[in-house]
Structure formats: C-alpha cells, structure tokens
C-alpha positions as CSV (number, residue, x, y, z in Angstrom):
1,X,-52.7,48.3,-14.5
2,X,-55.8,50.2,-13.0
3,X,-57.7,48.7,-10.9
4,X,-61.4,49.8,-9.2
5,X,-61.5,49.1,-5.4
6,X,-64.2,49.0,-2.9
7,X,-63.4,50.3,0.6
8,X,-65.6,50.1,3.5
9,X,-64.5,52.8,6.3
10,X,-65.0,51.9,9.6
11,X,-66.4,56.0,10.6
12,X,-69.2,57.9,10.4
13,X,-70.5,60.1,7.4
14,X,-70.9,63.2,9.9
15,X,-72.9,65.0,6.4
16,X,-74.8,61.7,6.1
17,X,-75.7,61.7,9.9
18,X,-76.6,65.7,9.9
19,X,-79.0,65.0,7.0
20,X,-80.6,62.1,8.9
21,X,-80.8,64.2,11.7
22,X,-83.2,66.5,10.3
23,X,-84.6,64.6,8.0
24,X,-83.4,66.0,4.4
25,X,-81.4,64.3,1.6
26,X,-78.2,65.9,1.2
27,X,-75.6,65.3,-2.1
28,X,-72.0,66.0,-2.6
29,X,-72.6,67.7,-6.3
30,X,-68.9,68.7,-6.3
31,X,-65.8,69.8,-4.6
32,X,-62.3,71.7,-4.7
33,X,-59.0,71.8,-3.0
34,X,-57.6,75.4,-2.7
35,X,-54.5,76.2,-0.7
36,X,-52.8,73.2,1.4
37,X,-55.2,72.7,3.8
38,X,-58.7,73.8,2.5
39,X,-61.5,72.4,0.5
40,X,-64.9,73.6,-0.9
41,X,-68.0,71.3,-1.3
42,X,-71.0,72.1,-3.2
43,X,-73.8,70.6,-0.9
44,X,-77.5,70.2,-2.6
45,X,-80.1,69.6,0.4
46,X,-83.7,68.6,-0.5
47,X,-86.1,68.3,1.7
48,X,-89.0,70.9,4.1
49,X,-87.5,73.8,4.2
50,X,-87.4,74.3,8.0
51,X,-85.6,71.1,8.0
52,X,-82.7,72.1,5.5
53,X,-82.4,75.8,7.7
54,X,-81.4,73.6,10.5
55,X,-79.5,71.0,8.5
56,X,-77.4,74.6,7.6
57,X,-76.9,75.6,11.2
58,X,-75.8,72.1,11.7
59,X,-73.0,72.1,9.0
60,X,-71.7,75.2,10.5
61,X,-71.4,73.3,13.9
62,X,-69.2,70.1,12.3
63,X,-65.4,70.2,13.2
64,X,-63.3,71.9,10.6
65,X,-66.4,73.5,9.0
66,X,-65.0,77.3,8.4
67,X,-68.2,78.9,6.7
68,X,-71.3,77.9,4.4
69,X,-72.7,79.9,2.1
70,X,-76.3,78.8,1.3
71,X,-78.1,80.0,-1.6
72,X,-81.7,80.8,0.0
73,X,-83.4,78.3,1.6
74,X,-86.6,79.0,0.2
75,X,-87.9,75.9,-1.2
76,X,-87.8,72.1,-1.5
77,X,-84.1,72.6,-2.8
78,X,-81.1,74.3,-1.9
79,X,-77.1,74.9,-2.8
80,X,-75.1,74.8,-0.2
81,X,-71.3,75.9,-0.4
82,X,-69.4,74.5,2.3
83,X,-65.5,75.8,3.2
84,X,-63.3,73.7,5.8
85,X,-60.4,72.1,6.1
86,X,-59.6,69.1,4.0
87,X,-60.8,66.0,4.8
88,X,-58.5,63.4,5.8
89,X,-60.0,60.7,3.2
90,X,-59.5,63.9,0.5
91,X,-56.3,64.6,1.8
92,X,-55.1,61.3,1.7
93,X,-56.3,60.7,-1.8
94,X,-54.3,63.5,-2.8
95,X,-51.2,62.6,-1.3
96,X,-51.2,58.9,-2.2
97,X,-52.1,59.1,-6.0
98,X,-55.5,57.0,-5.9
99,X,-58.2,58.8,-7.8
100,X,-61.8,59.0,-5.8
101,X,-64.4,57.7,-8.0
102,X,-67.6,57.7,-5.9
103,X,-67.6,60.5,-2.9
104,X,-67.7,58.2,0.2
105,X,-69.5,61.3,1.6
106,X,-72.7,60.3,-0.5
107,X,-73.0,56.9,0.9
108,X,-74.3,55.5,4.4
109,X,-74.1,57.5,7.8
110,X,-72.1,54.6,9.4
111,X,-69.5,52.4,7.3
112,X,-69.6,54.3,3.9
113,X,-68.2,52.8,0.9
114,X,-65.4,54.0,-0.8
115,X,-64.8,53.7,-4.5
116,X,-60.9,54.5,-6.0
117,X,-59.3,53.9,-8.8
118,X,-55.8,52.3,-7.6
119,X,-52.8,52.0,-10.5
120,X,-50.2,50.4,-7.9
121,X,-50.6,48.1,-5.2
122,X,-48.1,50.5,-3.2
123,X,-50.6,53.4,-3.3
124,X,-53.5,51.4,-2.1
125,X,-51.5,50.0,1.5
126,X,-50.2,53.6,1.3
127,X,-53.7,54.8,1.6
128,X,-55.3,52.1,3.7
129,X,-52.4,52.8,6.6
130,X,-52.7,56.8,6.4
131,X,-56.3,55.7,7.1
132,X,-55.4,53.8,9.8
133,X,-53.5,55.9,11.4
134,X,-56.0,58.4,11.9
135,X,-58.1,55.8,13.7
136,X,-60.3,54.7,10.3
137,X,-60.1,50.7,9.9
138,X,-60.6,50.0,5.9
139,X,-61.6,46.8,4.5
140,X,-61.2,45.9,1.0
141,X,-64.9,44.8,-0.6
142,X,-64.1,44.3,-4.5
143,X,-61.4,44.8,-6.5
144,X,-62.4,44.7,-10.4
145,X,-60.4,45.3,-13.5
146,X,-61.5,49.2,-15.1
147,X,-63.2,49.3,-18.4
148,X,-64.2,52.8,-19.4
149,X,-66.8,52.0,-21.5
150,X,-69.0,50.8,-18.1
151,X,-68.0,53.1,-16.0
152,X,-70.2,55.3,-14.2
153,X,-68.8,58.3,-12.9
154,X,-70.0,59.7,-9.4
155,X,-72.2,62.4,-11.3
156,X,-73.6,59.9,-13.6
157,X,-74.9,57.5,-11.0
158,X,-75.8,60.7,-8.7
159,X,-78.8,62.0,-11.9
160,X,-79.4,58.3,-12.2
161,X,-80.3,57.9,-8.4
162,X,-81.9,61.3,-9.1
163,X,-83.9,60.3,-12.1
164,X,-85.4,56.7,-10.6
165,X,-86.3,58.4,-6.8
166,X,-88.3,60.3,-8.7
167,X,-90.0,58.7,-10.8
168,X,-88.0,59.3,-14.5
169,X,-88.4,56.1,-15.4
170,X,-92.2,55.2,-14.7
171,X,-94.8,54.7,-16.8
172,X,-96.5,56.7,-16.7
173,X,-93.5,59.5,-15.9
174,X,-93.7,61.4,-12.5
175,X,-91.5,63.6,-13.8
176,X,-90.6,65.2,-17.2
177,X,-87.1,66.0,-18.3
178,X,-87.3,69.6,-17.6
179,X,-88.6,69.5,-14.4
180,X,-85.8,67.0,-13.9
181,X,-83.0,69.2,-15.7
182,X,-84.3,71.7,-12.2
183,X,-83.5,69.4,-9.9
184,X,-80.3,68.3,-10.9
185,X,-79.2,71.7,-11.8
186,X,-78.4,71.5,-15.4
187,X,-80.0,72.0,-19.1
188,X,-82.6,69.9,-20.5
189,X,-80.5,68.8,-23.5
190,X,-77.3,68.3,-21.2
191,X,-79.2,65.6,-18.8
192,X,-80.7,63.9,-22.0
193,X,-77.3,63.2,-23.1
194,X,-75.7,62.2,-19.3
195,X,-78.9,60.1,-19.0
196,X,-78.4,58.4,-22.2
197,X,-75.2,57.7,-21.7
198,X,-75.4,56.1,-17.9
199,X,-78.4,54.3,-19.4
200,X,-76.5,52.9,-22.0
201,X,-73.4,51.8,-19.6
202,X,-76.0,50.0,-17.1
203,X,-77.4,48.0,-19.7
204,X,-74.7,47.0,-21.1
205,X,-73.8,46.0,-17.7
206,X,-76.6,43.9,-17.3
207,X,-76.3,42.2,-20.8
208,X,-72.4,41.0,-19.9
209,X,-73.7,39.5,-16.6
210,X,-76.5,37.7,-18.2
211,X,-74.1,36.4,-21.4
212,X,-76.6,37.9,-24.0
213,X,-75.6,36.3,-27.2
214,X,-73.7,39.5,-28.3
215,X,-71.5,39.5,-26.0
216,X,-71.5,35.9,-25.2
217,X,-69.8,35.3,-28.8
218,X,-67.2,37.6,-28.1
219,X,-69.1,40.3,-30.7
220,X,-69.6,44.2,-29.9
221,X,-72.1,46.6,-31.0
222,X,-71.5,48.6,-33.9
C-alpha cells in the first residue's frame, strides 16, 4: 500500500542558503534527469535585481554546478536553468523506487523536509541508509495513508504559497489573476483552474479535521 512519508535531513539546502545569502526567494519550478549522472533544474529567483545577478554567480560556484543559463536578470523575476550532476537525494529516489512529492530543495536552508511517497517498507530503509551513507542522518516525521483526492502536488502548493505571499486571497486583492498568472509563469485560465483545484483539496482538508457533519456521517459531496 502507498504510503506519504515525512523526512527531515540532517544537511543543508545549499540553494536555500545561497538565496538567503543575498537575500532573494528562490523556487524549484521543475527538474529533469538526462544521461546517468546529470540533472536540469528550472530555478525562479525573485527578488532586487542586483541581488538575483549575484545569487546567479553564486549557483555557478556550488559543487557539481556545470552551467546556468539565466534568462535576463532584468527585473523583480527571473528563470534560471541550472545543469549539474545529480543530486544524491534525486539520485537515490531514482534508484530506490520512492517517488518525491515535495522538492526538499524548496524547504528550510538547514534540516529540510522531505516528502515521498513510499509503496514498500524495503524501499524506504533502502533510501534512508543510501542517505546515510553519504553522511545525511534522516528521521521519519509522519507517515500517513495516500488519498488522491487531498493531495497537493509540489506545484499546487508552490502557486498556493505563491498566491497567499502575495496577497491572492485578501480583501481587498493585492493582486489580480493575471498579474498572478506572470508570476507563476502560466495562463490566466490555467492558474484559475490549479487554484481551484488546491483550494478545493485544502478545504476539504480542513472540513475532515474539524468532523463537519458531511463527512462526519460518513457522506461525500456530490
């Protein structure tokens, strides 16, 4: 059966601490494994513009790190495309069958969570000692059963960060929903739809935990 686990890593989120560094916010949109040893990750930096140049120079710095191609950096925002050698954590998702859910590259500078959805205890000790030997302690924080009607995937819950930072949500809005659709880097009508749908999933969330009567009886929405 699937399971949803919780890691915390016992390292540091080297693209976490170069974006503290300088002072941007820096996002994982997406990533790719070519060949056996490489990997691409498309990097969105936000943030003054002299800060994200040097944020760039930095990344080109970090071990492994073969080249970046940025895409301009000549406002608030930029697209970053970073080639380097796999990650270990990538490379030992690949090579133990867990699936990452939630980029442990977009979480804290020191002790980032990891989120991975497990479907045999085997592949989960296989992981966590392949971890280990590489010098990262892991400790399990939560392991919940996998219902895919709540789940949030990692670009879900990055627009829904996204949309609440800046002020989506309000009332009155800071933001509208094309000036959003800019941010995040996709069409108006394609962000309503993602936002419905994570909006949906969360309150439904919220509605199980509290035992609203609908689900309390047992009942489901039509």
């Amino acid at each position: 059966m699937l399971r949803l686990v919780s890691l915390e890593l016992d390292m540091v989120n080297h693209f976490k601490q170069v974006a503290n560094e300088n002072g941007i916010r820096l996002t994982v949109a997406d990533c790719r494994s070519f060949n056996r040893k490489g990997m691409s990750l498309l990097l969105q930096l936000e943030g003054d513009r002299r800060a994200m140049q040097q944020a760039v120079k930095s990344l080109r710095k970090q071990k492994g790190v073969r080249q970046v191609y940025d895409s301009g950096v000549n406002g608030s925002r930029t697209l970053c495309l970073t080639v380097l050698d796999r990650p270990f954590l990538c490379d030992s998702s690949l090579a133990t069958g867990v699936v990452c859910m939630q980029c442990p590259y977009n979480e804290a500078e020191v002790n980032p969570t990891w989120q991975v959805l497990v479907s045999k205890p085997d592949d989960l000790r296989e992981l966590m000692s392949r971890l280990q030997k590489q010098g990262i302690d892991s400790k399990i924080k939560s392991i919940s059963q996998v219902n895919q009607d709540e789940l949030l995937t990692g670009r879900q819950k990055e627009i829904l960060a996204t949309a609440i930072s800046l002020g989506y949500f309000d009332f009155p809005r800071k933001i509208s929903l094309t000036a959003l659709s800019d941010k995040v880097g996709i069409r108006p009508s394609t962000l309503s739809e993602v936002l419905r749908s994570a909006e949906r999933k969360v309150i439904e969330n919220m509605a199980k935990s509290i035992k609203l009567p609908i689900y309390a009886t047992g009942q489901t929405r039509e």
